[in-house]
C-alpha positions as CSV (number, residue, x, y, z in Angstrom):
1,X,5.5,-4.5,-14.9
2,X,4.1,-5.1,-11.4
3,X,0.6,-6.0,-10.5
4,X,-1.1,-4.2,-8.2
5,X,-4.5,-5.1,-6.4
6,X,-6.5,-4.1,-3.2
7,X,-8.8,-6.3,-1.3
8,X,-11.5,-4.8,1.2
9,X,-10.9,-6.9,4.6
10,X,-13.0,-5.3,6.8
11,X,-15.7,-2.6,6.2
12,X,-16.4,0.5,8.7
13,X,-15.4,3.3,10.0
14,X,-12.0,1.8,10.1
15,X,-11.5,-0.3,7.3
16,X,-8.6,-3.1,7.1
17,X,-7.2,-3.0,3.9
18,X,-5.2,-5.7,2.0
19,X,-2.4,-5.1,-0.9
20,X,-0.7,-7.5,-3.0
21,X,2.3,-6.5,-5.3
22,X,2.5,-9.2,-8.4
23,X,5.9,-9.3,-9.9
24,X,8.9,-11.3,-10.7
25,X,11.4,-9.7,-8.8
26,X,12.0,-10.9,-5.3
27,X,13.9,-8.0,-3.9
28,X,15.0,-4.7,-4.7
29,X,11.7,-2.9,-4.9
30,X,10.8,0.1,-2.9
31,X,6.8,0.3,-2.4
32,X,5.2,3.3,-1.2
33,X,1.9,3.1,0.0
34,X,-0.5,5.9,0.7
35,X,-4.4,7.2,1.2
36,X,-5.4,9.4,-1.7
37,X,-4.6,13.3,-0.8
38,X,-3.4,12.3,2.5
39,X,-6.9,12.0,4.1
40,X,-7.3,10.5,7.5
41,X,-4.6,7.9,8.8
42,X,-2.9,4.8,7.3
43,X,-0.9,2.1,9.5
44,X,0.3,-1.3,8.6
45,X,-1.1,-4.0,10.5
46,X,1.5,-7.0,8.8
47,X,3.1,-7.9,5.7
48,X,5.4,-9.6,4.3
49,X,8.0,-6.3,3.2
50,X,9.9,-4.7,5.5
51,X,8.0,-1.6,6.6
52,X,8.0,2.4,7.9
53,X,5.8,4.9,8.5
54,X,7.3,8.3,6.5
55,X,3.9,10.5,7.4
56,X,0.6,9.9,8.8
57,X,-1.3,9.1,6.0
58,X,1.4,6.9,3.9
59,X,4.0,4.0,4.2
60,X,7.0,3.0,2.9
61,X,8.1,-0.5,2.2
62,X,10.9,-2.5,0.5
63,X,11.0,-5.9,-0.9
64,X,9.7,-8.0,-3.5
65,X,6.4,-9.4,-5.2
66,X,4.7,-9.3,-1.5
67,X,1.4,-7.8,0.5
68,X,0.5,-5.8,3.4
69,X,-2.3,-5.6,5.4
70,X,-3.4,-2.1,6.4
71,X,-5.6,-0.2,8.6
72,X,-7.4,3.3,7.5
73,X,-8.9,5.4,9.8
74,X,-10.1,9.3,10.5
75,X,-11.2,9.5,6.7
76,X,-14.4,8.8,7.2
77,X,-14.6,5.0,5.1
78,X,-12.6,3.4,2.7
79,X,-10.3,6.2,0.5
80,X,-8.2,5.2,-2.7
81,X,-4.6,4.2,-2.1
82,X,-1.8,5.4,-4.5
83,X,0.8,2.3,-4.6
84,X,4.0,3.5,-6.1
85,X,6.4,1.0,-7.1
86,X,10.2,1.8,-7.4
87,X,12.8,-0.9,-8.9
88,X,16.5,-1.2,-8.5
89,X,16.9,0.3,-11.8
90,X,14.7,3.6,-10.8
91,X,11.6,2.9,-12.8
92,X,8.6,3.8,-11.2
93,X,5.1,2.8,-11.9
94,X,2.4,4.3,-9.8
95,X,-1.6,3.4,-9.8
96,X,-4.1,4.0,-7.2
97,X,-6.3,1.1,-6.2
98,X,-9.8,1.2,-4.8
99,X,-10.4,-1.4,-2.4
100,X,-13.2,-3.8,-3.6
């Protein structure tokens, strides 16, 4: 089972956010990233998967055990993030993270 965690980089209105997927697998994982209800705007910065933007408040990325570095804005601070993990098999394990 992955390992999810989110590490406040930088405070403010525009907070950096960074977040680390722990697992065994080194590929095959599809990892979506986005701010709770869709509030304000998330963009990565740079990480190690490869990365899109699929709307305006969440990512998509695909890889393995990794991390991103990501920048909130226009919610008004830091928000939640739900990570949901896919695998190659289909299981899917979802959490949401508040950035500490």
């Amino acid at each position: 089972m992955p390992v999810v965690s989110a590490r406040l980089v930088t405070d403010g209105e525009s907070p950096r956010i960074s977040v680390r997927v722990r697992t065994a697998v080194t590929a095959g994982l599809t990892v979506s990233i986005g701010n709770l209800a869709g509030a304000g705007r998330l963009t990565v910065r740079n990480s190690s998967w490869d990365c899109v933007q699929v709307s305006r408040a969440t990512v998509a990325c695909t890889g393995g055990r990794g991390s991103a570095v990501l920048d909130q804005s226009g919610a008004g601070g830091v928000v939640p993030l739900v990570v949901r993990i896919t695998d190659a098999a289909g299981r899917t394990w979802t959490e949401t993270v508040r950035p500490r």
